[in-house]
TIVO-123164 format. One record per atom (N, C-alpha, C): residue number from 1; chain; x, y, z. Coordinates in nm, 3 decimals. Layout:
BEGIN
SITE pakol zator east north up
SITE NUM A X Y Z
...
//
This chain:
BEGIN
SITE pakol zator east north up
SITE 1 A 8.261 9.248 10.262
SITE 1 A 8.406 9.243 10.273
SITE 1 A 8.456 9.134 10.179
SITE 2 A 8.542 9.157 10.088
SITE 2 A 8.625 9.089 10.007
SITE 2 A 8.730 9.012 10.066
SITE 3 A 8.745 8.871 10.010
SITE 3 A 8.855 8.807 10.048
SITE 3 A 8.965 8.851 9.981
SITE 4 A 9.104 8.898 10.022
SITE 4 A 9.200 8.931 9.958
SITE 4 A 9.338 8.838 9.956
SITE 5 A 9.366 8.778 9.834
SITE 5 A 9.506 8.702 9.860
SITE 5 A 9.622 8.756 9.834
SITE 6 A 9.629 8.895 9.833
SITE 6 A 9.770 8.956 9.875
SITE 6 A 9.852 8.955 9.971
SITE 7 A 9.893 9.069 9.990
SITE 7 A 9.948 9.116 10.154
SITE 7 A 9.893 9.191 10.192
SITE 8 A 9.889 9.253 10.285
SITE 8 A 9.761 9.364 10.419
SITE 8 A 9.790 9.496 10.305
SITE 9 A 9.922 9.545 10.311
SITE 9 A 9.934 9.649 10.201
SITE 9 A 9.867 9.657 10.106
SITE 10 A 9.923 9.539 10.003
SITE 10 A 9.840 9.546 9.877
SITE 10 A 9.686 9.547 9.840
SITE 11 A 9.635 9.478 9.983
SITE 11 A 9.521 9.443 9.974
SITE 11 A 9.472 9.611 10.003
SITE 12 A 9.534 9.662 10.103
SITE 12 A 9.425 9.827 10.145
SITE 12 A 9.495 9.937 10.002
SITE 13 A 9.585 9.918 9.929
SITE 13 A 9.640 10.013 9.816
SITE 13 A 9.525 9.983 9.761
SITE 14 A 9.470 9.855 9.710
SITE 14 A 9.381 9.844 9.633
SITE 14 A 9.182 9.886 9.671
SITE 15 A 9.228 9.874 9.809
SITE 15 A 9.085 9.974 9.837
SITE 15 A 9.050 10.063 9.837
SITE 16 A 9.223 10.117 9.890
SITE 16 A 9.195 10.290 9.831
SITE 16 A 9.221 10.319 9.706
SITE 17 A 9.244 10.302 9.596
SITE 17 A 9.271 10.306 9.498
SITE 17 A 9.093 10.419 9.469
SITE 18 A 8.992 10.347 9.442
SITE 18 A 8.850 10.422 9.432
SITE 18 A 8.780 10.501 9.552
SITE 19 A 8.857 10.541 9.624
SITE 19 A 8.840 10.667 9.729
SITE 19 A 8.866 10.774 9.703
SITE 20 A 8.805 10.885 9.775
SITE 20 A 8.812 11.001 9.781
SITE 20 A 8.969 11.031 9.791
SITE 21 A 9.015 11.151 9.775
SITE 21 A 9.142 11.192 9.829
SITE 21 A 9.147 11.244 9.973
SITE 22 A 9.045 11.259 10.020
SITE 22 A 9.026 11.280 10.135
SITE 22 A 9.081 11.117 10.215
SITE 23 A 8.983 11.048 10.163
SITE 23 A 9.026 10.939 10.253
SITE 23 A 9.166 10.844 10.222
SITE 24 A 9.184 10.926 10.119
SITE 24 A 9.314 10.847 10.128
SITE 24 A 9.413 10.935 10.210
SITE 25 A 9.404 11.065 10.224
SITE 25 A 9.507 11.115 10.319
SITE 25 A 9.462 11.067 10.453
SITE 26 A 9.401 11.071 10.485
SITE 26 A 9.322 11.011 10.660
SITE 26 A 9.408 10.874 10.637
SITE 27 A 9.386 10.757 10.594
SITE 27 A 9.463 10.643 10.565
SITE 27 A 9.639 10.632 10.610
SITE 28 A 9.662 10.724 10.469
SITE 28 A 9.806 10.813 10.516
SITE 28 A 9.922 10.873 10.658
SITE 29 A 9.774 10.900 10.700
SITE 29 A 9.804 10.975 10.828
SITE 29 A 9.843 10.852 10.965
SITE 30 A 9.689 10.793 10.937
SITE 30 A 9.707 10.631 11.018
SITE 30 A 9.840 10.540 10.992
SITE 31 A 9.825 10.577 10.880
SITE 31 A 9.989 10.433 10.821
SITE 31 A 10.116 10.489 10.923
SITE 32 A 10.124 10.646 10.924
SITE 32 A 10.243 10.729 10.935
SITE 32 A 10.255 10.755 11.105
SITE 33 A 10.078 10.782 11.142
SITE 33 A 10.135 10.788 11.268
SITE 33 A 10.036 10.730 11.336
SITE 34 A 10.006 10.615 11.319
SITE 34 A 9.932 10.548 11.420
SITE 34 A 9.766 10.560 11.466
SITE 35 A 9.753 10.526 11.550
SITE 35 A 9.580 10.562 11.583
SITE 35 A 9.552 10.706 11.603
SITE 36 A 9.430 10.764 11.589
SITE 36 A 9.370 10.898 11.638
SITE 36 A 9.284 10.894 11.612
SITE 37 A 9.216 10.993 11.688
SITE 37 A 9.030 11.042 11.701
SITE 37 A 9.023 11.179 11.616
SITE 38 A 8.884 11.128 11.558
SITE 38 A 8.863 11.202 11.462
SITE 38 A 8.899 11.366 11.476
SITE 39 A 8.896 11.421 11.596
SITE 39 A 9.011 11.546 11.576
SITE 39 A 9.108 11.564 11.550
SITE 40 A 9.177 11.463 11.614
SITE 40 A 9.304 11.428 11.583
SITE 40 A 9.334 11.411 11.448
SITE 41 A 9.262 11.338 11.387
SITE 41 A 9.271 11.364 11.194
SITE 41 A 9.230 11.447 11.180
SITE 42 A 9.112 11.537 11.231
SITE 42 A 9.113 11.660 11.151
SITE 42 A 9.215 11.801 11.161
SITE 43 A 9.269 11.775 11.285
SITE 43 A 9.355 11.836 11.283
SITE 43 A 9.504 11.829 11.246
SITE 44 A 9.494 11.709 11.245
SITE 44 A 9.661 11.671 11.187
SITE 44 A 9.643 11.684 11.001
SITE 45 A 9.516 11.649 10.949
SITE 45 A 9.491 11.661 10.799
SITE 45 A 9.464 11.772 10.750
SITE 46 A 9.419 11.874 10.861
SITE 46 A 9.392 12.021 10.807
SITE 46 A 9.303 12.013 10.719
SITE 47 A 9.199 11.886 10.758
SITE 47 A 9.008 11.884 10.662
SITE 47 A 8.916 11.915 10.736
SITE 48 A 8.853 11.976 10.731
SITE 48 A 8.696 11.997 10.804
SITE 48 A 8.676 11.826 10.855
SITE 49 A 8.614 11.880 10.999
SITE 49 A 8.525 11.759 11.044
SITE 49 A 8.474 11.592 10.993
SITE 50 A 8.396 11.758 10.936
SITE 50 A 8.249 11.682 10.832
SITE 50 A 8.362 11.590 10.743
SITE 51 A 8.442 11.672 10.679
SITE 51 A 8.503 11.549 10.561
SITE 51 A 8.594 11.437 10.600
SITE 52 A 8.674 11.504 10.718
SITE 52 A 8.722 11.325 10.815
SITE 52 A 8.580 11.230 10.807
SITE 53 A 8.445 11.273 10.891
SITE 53 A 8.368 11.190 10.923
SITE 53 A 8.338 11.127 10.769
SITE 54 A 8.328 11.198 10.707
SITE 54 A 8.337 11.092 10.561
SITE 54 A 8.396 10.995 10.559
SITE 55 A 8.535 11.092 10.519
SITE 55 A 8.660 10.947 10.503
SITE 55 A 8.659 10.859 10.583
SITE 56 A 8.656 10.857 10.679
SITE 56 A 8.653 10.754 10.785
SITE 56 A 8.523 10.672 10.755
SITE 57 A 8.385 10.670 10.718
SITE 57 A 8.319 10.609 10.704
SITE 57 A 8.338 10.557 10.547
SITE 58 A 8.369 10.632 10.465
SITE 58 A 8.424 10.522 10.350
SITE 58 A 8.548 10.433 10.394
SITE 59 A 8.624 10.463 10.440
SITE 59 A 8.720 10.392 10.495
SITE 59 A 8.678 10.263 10.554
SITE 60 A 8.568 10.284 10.689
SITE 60 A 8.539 10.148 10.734
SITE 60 A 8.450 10.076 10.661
SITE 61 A 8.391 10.156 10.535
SITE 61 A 8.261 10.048 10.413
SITE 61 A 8.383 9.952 10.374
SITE 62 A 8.525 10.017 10.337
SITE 62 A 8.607 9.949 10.250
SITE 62 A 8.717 9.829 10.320
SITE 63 A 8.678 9.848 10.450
SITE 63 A 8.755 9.755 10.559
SITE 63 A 8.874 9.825 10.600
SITE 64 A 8.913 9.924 10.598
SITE 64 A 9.071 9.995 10.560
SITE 64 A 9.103 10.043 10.713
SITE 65 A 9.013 10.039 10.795
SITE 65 A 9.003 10.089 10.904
SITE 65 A 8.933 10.015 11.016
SITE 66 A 8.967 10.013 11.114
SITE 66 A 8.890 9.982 11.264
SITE 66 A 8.857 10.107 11.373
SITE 67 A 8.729 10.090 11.445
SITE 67 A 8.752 10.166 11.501
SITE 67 A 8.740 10.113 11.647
SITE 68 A 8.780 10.170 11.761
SITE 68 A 8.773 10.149 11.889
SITE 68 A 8.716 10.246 12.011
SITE 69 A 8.664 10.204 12.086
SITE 69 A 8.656 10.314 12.234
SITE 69 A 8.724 10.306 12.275
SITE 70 A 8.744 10.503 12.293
SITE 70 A 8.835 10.533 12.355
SITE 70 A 8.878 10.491 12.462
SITE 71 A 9.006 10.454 12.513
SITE 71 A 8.961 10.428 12.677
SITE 71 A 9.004 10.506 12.823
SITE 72 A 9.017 10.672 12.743
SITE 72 A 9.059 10.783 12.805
SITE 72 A 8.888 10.862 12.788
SITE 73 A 8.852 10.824 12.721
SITE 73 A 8.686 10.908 12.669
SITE 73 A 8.599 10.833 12.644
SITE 74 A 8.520 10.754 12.690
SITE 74 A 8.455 10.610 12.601
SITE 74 A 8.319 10.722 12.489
SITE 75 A 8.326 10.847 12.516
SITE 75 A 8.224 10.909 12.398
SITE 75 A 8.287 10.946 12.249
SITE 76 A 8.439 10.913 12.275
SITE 76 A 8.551 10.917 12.119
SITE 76 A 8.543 10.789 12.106
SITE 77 A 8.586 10.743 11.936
SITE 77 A 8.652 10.647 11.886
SITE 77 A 8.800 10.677 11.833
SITE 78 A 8.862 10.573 11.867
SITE 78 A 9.019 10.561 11.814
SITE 78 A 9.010 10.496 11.654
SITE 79 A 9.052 10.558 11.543
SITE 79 A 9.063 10.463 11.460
SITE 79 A 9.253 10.441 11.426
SITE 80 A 9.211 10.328 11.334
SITE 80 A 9.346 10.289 11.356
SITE 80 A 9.353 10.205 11.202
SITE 81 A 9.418 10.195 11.103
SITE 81 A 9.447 10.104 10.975
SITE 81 A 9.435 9.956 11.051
SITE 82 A 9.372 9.879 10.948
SITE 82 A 9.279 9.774 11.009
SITE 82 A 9.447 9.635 10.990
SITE 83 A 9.386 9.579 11.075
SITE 83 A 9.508 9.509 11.157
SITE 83 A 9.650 9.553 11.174
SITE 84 A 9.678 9.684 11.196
SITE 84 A 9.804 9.764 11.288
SITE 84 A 9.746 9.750 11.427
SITE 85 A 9.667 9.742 11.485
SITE 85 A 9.645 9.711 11.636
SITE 85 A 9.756 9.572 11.636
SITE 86 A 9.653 9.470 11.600
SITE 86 A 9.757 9.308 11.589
SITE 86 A 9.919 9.326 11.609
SITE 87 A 9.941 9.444 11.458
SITE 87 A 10.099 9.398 11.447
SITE 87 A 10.149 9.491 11.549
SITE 88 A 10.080 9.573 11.578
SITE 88 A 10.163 9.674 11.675
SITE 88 A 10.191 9.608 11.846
SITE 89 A 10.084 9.525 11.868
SITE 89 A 10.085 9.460 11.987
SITE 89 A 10.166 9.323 11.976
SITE 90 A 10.236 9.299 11.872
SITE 90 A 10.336 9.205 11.865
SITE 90 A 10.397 9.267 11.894
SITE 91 A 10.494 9.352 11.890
SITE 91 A 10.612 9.424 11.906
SITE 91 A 10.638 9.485 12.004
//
């Protein structure tokens, strides 16, 4: 993980910048509407499975993402754009 002296934005534009397009729409999706489980991206992205489970794992190599247990399913993970948990629980 890279130290970044931007802002949270600039810093994840620039991670995704060398990603798939896959994972940058998964990203997209998180920015726009918040946390979901990987069905939930695959169905809201209209990608196969298999290629969420990608994106999402390039996603968390690149820090761009967190993930969590569920705590409606503890056998799902929630992911979520990495520190929107923080700012969202300020508010």
């Amino acid at each position: 993980m890279s130290a970044c002296k931007q802002s949270a934005v600039e810093c994840r534009e620039d991670a995704l910048r060398d990603l798939p397009p896959s994972a940058k729409l998964v990203a997209k999706v998180l920015e726009y509407d918040g946390p979901h489980t990987q069905r939930q991206l695959a169905e809201e992205t209209l990608l196969p499975t298999r290629t969420v489970r990608y994106a999402i794992g390039r996603l968390e190599e690149a820090d761009v993402v967190d993930a969590r247990v569920s705590f409606t399913d503890a056998r799902k993970r929630v992911y979520s754009l990495t520190g929107e948990d923080d700012r969202r629980a300020d508010h």
